[in-house]
mmCIF file of the N, C-alpha and C atoms, coordinates in Angstrom:
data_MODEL
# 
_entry.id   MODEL 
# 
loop_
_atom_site.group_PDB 
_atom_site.id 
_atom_site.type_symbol 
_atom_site.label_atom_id 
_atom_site.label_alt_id 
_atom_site.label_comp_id 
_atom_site.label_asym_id 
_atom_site.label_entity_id 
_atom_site.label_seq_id 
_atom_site.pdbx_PDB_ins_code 
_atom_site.Cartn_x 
_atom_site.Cartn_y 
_atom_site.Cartn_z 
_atom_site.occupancy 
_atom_site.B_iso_or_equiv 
_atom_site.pdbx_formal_charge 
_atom_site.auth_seq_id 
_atom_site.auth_comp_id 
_atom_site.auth_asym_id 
_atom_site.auth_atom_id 
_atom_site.pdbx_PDB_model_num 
ATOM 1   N N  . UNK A 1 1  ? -44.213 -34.633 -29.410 1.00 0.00 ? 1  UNK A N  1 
ATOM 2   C CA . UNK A 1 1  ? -44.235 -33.448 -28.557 1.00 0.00 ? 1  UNK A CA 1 
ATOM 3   C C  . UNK A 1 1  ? -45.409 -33.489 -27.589 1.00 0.00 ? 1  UNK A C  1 
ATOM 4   N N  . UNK A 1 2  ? -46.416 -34.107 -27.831 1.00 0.00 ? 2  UNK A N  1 
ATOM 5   C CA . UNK A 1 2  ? -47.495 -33.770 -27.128 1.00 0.00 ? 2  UNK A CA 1 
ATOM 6   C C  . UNK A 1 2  ? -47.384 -34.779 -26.174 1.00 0.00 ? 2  UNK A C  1 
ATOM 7   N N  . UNK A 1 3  ? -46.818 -36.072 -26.222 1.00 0.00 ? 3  UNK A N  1 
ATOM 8   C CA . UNK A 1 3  ? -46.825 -37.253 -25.105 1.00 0.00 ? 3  UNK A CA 1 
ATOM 9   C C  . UNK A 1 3  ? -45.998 -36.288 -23.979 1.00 0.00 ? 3  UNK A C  1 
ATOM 10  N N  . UNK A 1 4  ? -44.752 -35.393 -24.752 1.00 0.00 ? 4  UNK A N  1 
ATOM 11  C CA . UNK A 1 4  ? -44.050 -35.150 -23.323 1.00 0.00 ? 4  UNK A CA 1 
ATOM 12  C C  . UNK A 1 4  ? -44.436 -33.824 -22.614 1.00 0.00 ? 4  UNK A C  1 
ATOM 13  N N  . UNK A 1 5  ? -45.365 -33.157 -23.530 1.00 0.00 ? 5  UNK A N  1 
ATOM 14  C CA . UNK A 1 5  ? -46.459 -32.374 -22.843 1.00 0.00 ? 5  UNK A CA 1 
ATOM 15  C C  . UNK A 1 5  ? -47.281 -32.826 -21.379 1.00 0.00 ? 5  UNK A C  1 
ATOM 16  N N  . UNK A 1 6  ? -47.815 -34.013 -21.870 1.00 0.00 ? 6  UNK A N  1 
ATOM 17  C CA . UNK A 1 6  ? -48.799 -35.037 -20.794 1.00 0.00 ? 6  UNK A CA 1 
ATOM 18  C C  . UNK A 1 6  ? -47.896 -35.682 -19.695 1.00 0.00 ? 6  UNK A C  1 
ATOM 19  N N  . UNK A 1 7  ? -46.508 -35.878 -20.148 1.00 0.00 ? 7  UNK A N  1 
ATOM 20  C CA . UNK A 1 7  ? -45.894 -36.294 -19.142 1.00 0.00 ? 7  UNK A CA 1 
ATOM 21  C C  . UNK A 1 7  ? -45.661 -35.169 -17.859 1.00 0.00 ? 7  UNK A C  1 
ATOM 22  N N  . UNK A 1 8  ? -45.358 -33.782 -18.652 1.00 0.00 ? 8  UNK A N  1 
ATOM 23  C CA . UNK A 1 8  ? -45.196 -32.835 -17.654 1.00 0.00 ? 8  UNK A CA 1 
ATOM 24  C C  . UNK A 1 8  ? -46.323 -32.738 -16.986 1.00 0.00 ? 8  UNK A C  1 
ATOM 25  N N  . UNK A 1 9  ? -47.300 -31.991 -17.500 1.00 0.00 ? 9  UNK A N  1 
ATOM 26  C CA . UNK A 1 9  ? -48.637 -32.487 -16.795 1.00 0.00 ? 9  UNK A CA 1 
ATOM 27  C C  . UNK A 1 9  ? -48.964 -33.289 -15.663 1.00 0.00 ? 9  UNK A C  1 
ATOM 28  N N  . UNK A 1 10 ? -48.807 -34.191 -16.187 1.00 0.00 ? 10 UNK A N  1 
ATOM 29  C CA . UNK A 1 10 ? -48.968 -35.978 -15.297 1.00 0.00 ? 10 UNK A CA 1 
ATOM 30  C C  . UNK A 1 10 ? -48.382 -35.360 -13.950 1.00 0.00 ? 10 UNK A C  1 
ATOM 31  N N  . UNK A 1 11 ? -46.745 -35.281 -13.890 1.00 0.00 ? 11 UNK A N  1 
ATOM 32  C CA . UNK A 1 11 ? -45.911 -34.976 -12.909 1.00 0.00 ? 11 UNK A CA 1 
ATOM 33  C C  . UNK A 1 11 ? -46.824 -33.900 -12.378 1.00 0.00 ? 11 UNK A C  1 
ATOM 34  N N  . UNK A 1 12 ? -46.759 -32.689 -13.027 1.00 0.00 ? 12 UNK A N  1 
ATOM 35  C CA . UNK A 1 12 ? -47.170 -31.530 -12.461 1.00 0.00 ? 12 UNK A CA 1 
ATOM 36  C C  . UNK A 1 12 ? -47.881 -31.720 -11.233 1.00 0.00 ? 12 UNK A C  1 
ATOM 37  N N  . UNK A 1 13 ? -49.433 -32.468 -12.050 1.00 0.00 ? 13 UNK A N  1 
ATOM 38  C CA . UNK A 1 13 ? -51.053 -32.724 -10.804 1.00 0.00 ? 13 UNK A CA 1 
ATOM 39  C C  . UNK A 1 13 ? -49.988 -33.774 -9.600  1.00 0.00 ? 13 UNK A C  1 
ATOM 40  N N  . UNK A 1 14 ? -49.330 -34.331 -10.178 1.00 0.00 ? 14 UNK A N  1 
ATOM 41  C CA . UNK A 1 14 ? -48.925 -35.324 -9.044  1.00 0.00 ? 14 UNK A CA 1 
ATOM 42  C C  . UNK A 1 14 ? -47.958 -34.274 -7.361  1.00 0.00 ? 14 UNK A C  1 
ATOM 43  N N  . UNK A 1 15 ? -47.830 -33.895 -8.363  1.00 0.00 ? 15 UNK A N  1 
ATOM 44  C CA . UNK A 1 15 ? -46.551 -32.834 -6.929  1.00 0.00 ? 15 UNK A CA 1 
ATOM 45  C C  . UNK A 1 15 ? -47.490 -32.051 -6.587  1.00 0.00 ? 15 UNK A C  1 
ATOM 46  N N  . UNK A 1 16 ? -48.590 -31.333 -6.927  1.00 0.00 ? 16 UNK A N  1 
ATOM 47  C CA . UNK A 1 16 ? -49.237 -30.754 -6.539  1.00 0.00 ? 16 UNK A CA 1 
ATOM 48  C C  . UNK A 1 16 ? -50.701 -31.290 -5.482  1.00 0.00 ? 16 UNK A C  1 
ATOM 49  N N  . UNK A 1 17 ? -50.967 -32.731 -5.970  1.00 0.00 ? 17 UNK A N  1 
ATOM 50  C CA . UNK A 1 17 ? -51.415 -33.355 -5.524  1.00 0.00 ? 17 UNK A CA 1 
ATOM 51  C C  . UNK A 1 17 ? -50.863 -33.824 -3.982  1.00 0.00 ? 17 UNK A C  1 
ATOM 52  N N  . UNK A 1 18 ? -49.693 -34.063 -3.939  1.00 0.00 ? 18 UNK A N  1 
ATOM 53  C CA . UNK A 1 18 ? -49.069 -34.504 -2.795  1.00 0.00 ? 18 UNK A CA 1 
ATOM 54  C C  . UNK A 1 18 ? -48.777 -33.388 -2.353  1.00 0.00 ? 18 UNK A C  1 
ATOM 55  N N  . UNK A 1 19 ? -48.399 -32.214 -1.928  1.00 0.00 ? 19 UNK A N  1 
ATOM 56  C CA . UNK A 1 19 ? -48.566 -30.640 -1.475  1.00 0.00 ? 19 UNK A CA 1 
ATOM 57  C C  . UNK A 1 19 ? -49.513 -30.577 -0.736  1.00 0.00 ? 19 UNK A C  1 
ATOM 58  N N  . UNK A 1 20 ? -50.954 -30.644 -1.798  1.00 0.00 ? 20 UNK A N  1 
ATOM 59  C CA . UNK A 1 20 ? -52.142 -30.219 -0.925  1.00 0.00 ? 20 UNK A CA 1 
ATOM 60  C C  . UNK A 1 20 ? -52.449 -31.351 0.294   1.00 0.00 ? 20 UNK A C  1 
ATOM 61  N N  . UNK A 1 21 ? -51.643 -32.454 0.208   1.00 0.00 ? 21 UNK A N  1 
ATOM 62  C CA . UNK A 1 21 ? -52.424 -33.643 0.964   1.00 0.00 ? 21 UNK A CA 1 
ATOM 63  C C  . UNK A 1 21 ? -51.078 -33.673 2.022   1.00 0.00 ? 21 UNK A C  1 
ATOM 64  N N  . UNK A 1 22 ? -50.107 -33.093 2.058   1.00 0.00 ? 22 UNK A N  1 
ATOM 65  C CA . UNK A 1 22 ? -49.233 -32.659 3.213   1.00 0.00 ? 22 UNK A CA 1 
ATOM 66  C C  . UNK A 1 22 ? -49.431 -31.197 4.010   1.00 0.00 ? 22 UNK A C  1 
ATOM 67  N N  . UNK A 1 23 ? -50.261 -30.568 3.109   1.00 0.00 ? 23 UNK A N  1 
ATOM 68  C CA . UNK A 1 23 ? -50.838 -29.378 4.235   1.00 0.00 ? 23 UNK A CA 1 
ATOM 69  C C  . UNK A 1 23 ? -52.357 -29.662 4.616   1.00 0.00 ? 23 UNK A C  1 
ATOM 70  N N  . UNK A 1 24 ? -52.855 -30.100 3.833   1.00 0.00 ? 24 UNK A N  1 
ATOM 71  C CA . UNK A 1 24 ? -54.369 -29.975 4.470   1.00 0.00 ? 24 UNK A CA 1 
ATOM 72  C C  . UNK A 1 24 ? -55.157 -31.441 5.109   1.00 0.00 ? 24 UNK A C  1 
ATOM 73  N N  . UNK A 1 25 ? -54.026 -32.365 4.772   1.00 0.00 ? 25 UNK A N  1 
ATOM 74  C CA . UNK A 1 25 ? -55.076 -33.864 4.716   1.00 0.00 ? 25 UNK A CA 1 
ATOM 75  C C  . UNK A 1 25 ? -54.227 -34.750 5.241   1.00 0.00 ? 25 UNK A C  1 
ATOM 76  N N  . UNK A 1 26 ? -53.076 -34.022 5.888   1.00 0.00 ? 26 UNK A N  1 
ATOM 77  C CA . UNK A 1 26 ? -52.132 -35.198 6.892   1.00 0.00 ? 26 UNK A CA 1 
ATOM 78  C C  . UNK A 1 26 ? -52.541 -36.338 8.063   1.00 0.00 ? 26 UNK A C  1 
ATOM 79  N N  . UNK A 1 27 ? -53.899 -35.923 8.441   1.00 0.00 ? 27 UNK A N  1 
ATOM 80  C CA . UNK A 1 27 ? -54.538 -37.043 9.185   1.00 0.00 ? 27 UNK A CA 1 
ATOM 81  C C  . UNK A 1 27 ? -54.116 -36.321 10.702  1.00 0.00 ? 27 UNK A C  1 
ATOM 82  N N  . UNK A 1 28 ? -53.604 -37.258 11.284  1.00 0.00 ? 28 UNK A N  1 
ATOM 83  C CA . UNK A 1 28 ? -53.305 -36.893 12.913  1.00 0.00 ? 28 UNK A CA 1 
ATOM 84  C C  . UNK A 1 28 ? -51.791 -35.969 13.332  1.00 0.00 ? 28 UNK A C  1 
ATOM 85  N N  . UNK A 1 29 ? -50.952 -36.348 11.702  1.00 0.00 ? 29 UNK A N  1 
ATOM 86  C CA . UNK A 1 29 ? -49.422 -35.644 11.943  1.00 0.00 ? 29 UNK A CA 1 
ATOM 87  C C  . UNK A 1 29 ? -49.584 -34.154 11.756  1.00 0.00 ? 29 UNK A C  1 
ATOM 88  N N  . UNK A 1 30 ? -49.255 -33.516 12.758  1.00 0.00 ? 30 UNK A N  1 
ATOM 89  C CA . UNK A 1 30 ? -49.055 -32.170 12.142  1.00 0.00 ? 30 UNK A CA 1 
ATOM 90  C C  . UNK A 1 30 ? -47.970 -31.698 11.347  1.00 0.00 ? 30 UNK A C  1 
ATOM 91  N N  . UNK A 1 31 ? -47.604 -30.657 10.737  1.00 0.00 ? 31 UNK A N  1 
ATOM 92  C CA . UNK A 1 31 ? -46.340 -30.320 9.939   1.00 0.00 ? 31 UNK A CA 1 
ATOM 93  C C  . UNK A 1 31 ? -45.389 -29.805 11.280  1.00 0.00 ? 31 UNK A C  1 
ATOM 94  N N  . UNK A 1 32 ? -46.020 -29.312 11.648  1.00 0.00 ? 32 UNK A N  1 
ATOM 95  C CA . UNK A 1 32 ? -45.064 -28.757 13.073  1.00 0.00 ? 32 UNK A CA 1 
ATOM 96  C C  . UNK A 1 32 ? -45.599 -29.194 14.059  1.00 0.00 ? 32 UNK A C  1 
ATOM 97  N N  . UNK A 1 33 ? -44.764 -30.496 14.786  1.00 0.00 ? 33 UNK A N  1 
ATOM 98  C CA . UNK A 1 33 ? -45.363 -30.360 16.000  1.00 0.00 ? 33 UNK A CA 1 
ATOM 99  C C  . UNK A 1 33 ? -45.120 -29.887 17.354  1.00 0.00 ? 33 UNK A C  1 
ATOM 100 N N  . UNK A 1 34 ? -46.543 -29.691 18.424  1.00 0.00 ? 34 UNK A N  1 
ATOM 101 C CA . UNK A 1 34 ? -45.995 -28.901 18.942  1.00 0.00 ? 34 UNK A CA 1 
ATOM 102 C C  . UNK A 1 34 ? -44.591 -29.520 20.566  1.00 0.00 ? 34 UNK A C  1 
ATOM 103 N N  . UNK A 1 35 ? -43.911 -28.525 20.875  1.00 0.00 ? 35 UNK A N  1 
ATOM 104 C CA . UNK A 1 35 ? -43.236 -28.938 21.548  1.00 0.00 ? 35 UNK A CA 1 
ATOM 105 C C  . UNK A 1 35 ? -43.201 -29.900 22.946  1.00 0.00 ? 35 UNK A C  1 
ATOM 106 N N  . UNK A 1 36 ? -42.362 -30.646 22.933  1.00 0.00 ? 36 UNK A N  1 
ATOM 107 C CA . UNK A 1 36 ? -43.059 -31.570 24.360  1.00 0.00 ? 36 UNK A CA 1 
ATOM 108 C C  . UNK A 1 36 ? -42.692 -30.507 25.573  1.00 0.00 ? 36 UNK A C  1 
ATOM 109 N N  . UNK A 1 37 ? -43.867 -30.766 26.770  1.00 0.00 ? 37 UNK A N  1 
ATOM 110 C CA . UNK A 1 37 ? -43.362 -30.158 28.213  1.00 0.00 ? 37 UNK A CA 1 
ATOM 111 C C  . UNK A 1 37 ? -42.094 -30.419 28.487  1.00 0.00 ? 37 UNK A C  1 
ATOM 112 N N  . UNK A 1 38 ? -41.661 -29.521 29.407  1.00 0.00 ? 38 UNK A N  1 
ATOM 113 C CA . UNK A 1 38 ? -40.158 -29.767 29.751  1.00 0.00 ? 38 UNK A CA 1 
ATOM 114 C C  . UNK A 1 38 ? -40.559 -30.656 31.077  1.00 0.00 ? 38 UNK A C  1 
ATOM 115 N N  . UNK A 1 39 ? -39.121 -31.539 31.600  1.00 0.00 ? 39 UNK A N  1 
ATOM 116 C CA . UNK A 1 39 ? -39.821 -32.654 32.661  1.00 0.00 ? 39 UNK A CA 1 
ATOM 117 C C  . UNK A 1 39 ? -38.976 -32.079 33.352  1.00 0.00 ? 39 UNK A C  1 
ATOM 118 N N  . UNK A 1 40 ? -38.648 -32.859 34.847  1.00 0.00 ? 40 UNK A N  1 
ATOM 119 C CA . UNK A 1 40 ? -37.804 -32.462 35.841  1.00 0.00 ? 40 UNK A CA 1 
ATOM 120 C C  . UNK A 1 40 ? -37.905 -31.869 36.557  1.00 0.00 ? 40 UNK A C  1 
ATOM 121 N N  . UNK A 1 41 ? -36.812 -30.803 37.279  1.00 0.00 ? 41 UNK A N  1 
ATOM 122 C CA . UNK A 1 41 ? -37.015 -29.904 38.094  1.00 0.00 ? 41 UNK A CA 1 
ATOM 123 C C  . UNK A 1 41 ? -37.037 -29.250 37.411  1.00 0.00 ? 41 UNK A C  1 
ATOM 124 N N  . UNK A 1 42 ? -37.863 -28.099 38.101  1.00 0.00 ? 42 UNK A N  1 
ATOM 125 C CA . UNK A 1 42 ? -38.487 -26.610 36.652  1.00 0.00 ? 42 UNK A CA 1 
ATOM 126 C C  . UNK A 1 42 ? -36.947 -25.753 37.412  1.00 0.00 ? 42 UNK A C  1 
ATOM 127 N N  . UNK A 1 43 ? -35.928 -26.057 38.973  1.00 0.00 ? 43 UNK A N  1 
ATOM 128 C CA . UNK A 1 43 ? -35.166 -24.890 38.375  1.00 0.00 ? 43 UNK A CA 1 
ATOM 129 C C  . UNK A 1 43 ? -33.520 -25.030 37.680  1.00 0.00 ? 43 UNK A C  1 
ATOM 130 N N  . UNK A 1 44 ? -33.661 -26.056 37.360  1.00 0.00 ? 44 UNK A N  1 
ATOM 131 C CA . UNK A 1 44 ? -32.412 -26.380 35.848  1.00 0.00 ? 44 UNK A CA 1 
ATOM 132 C C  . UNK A 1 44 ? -33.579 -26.440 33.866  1.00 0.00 ? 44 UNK A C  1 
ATOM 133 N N  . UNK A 1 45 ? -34.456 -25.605 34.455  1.00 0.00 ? 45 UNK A N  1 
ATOM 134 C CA . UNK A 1 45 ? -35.166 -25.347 32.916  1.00 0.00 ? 45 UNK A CA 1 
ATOM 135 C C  . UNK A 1 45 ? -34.756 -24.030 32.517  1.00 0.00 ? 45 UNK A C  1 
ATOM 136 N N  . UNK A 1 46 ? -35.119 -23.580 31.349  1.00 0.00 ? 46 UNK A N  1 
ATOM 137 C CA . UNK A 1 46 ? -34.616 -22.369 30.911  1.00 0.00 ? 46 UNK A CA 1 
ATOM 138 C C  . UNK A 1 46 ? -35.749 -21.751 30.868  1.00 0.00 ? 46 UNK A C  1 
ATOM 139 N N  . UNK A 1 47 ? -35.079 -20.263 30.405  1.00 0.00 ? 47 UNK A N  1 
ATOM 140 C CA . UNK A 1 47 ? -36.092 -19.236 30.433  1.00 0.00 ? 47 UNK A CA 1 
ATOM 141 C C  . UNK A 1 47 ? -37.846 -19.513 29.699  1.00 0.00 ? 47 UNK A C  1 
ATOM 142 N N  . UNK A 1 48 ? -37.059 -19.786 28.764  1.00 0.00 ? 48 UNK A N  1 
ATOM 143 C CA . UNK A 1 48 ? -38.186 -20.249 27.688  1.00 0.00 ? 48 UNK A CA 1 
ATOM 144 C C  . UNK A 1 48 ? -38.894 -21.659 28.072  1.00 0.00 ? 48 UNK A C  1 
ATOM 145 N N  . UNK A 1 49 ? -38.480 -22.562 28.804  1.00 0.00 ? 49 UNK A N  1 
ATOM 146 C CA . UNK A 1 49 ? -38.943 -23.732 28.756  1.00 0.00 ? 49 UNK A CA 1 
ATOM 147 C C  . UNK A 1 49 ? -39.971 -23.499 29.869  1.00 0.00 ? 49 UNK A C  1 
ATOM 148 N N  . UNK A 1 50 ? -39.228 -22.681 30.773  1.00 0.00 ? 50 UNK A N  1 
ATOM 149 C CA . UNK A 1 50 ? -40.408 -21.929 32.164  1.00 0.00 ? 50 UNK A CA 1 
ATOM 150 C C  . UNK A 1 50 ? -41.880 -21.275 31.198  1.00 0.00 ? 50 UNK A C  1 
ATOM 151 N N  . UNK A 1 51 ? -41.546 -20.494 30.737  1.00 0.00 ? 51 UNK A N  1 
ATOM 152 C CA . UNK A 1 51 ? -42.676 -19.583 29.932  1.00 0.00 ? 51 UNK A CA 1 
ATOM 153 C C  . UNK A 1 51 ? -43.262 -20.722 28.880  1.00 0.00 ? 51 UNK A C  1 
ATOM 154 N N  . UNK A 1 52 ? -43.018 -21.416 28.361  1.00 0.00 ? 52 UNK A N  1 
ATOM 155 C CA . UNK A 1 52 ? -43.829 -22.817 27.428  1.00 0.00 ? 52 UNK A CA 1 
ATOM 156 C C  . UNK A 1 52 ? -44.692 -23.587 28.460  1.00 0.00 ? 52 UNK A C  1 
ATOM 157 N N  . UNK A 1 53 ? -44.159 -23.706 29.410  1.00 0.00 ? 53 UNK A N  1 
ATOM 158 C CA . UNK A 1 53 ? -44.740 -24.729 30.854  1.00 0.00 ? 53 UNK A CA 1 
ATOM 159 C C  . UNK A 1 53 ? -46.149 -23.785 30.942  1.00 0.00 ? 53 UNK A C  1 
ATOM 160 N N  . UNK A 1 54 ? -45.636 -22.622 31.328  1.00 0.00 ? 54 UNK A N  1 
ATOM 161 C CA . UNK A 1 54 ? -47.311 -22.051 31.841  1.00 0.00 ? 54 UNK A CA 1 
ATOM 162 C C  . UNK A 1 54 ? -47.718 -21.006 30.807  1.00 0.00 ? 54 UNK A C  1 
ATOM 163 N N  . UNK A 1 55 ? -47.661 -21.258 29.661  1.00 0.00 ? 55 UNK A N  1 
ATOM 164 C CA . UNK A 1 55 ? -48.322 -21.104 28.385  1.00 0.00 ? 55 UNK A CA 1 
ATOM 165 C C  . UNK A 1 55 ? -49.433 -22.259 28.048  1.00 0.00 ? 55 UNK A C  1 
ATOM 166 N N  . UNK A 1 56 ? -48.731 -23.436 28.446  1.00 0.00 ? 56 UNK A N  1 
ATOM 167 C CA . UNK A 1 56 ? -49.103 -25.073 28.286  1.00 0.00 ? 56 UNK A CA 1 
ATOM 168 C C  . UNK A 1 56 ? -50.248 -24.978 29.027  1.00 0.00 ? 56 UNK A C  1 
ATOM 169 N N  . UNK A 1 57 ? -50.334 -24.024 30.131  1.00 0.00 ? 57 UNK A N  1 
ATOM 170 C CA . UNK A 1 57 ? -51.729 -24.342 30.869  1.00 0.00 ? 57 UNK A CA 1 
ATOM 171 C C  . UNK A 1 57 ? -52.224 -23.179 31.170  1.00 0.00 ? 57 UNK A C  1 
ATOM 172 N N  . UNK A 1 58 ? -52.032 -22.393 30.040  1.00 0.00 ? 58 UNK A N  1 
ATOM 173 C CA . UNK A 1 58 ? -52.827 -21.016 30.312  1.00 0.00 ? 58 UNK A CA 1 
ATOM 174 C C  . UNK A 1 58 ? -52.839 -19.909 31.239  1.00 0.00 ? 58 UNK A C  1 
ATOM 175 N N  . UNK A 1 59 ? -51.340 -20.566 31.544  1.00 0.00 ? 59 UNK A N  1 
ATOM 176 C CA . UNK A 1 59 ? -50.895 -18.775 32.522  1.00 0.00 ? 59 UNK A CA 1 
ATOM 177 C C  . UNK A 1 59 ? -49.972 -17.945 32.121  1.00 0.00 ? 59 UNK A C  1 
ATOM 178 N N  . UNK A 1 60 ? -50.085 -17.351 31.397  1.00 0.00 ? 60 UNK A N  1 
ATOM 179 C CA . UNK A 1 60 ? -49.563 -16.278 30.654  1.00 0.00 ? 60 UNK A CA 1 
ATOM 180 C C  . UNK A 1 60 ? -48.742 -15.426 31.403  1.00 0.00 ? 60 UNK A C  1 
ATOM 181 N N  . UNK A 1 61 ? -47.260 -15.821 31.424  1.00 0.00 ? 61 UNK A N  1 
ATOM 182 C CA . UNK A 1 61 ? -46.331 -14.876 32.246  1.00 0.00 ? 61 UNK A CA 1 
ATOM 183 C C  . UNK A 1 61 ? -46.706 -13.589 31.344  1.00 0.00 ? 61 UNK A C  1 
ATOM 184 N N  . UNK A 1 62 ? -46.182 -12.678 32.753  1.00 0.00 ? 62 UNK A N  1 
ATOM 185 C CA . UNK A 1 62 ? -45.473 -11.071 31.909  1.00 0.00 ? 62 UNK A CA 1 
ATOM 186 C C  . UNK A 1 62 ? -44.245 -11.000 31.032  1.00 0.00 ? 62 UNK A C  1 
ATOM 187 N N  . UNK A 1 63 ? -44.211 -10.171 30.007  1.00 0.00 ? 63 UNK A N  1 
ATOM 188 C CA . UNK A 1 63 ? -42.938 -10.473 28.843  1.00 0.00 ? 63 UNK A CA 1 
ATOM 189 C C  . UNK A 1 63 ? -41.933 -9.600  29.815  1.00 0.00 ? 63 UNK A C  1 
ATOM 190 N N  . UNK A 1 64 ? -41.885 -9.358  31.022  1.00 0.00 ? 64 UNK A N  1 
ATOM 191 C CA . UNK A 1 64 ? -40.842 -8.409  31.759  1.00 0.00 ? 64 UNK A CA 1 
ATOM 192 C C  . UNK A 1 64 ? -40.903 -9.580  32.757  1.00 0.00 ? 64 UNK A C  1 
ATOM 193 N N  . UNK A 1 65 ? -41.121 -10.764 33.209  1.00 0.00 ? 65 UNK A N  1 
ATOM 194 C CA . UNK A 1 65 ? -41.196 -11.173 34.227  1.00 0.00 ? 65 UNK A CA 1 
ATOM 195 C C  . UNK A 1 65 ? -39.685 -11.816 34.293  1.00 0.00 ? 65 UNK A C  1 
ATOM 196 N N  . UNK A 1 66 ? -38.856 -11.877 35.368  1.00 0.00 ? 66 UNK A N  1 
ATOM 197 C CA . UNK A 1 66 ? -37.682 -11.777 36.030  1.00 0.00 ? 66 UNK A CA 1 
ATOM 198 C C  . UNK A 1 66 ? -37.485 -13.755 35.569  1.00 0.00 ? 66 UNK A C  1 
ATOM 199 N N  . UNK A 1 67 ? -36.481 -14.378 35.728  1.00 0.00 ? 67 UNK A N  1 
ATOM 200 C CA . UNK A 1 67 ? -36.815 -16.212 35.770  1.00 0.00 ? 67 UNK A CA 1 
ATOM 201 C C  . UNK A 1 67 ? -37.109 -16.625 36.956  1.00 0.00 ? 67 UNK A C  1 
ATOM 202 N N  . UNK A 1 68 ? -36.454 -15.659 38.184  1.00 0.00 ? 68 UNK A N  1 
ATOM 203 C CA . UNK A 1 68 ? -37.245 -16.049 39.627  1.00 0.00 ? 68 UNK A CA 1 
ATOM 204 C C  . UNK A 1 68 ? -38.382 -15.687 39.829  1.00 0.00 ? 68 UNK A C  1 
ATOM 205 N N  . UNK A 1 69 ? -39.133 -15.148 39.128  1.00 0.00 ? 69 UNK A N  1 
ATOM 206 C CA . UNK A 1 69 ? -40.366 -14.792 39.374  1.00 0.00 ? 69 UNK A CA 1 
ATOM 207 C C  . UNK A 1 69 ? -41.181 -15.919 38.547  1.00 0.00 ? 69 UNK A C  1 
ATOM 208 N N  . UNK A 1 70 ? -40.716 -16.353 37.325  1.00 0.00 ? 70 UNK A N  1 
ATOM 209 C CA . UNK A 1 70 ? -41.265 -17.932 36.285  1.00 0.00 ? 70 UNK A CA 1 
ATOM 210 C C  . UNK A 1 70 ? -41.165 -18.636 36.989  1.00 0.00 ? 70 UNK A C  1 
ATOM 211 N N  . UNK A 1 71 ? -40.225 -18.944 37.975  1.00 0.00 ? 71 UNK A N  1 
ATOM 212 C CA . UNK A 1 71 ? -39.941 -20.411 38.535  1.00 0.00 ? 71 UNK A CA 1 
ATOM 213 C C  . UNK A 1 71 ? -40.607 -20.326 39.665  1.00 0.00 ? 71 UNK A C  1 
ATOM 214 N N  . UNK A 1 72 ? -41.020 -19.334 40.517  1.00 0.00 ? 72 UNK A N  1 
ATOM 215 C CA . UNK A 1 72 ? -41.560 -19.158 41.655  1.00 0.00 ? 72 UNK A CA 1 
ATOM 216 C C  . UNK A 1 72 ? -43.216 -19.284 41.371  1.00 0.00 ? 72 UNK A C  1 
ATOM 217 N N  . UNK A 1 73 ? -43.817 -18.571 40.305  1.00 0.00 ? 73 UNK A N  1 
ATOM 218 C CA . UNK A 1 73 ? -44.924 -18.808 39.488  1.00 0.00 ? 73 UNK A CA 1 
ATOM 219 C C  . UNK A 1 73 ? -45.292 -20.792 39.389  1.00 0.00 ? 73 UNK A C  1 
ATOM 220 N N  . UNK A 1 74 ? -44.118 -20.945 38.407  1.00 0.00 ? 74 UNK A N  1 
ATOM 221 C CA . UNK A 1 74 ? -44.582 -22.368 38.140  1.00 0.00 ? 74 UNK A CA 1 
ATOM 222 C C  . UNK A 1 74 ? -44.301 -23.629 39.188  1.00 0.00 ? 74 UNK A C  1 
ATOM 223 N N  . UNK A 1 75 ? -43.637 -23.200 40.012  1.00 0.00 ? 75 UNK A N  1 
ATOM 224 C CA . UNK A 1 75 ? -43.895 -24.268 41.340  1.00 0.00 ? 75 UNK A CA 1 
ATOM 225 C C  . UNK A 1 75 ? -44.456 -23.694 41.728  1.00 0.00 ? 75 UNK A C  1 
ATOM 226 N N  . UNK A 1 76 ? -45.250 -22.620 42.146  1.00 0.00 ? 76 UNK A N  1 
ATOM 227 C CA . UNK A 1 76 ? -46.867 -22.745 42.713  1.00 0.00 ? 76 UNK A CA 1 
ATOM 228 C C  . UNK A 1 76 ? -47.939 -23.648 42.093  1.00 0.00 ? 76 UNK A C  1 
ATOM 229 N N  . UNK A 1 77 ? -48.081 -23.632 40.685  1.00 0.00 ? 77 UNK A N  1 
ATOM 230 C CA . UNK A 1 77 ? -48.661 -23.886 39.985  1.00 0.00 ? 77 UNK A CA 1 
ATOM 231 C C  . UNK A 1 77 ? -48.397 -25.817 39.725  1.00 0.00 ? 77 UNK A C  1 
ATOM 232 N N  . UNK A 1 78 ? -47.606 -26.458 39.793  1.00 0.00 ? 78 UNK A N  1 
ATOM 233 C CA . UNK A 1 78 ? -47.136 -27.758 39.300  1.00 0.00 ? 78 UNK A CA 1 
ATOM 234 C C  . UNK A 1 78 ? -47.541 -28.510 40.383  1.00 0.00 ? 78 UNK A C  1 
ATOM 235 N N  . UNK A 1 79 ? -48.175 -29.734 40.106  1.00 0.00 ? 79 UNK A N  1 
ATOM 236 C CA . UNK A 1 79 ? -48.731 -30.473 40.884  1.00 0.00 ? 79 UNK A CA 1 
ATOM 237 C C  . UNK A 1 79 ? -47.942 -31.689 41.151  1.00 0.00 ? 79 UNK A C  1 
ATOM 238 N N  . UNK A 1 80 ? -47.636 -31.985 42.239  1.00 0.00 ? 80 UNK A N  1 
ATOM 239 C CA . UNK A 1 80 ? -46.898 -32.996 42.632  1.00 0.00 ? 80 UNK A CA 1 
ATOM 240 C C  . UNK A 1 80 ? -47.239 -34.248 43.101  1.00 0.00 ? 80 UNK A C  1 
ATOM 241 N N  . UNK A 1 81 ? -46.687 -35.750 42.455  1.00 0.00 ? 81 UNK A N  1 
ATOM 242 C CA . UNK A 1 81 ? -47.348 -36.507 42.613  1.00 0.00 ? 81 UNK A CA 1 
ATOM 243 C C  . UNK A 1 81 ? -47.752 -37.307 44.313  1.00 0.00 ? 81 UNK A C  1 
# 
């Protein structure tokens, strides 16, 4: 009885072991990563992909802002090569 005590055990630290070292000690992977920029022309992007774009660089649309008003926003803003 007691070996299969230690076996549970054993397992136990082990799953728990690998837990803590997938949330806290993953190295460079995050658990979620974050989303890539959208590429292309910004006006076949979507609502959301407009508002991620200039989130991405710290311009914080209005949560009422129109998509012609996002897209008009972020081609001001997008630098062309």
């Amino acid at each position: 009885m007691l070996s299969s005590k230690n076996a549970v055990l054993a397992f136990g630290g082990i799953v728990a072991l690998a837990t803590a070292f997938t949330v806290f000690g993953s190295g460079d992977q995050p658990i979620f990563p974050k989303p890539d920029d959208p590429t292309g022309d910004p006006s076949t992007w979507s609502i959301d992909q407009l508002r991620r774009w200039l989130e991405l660089r710290n311009l914080y649309p209005s949560p009422t802002a129109t998509r012609e008003e996002l897209l008009e926003r972020v081609r001001l803003n997008i630098r062309r090569p």
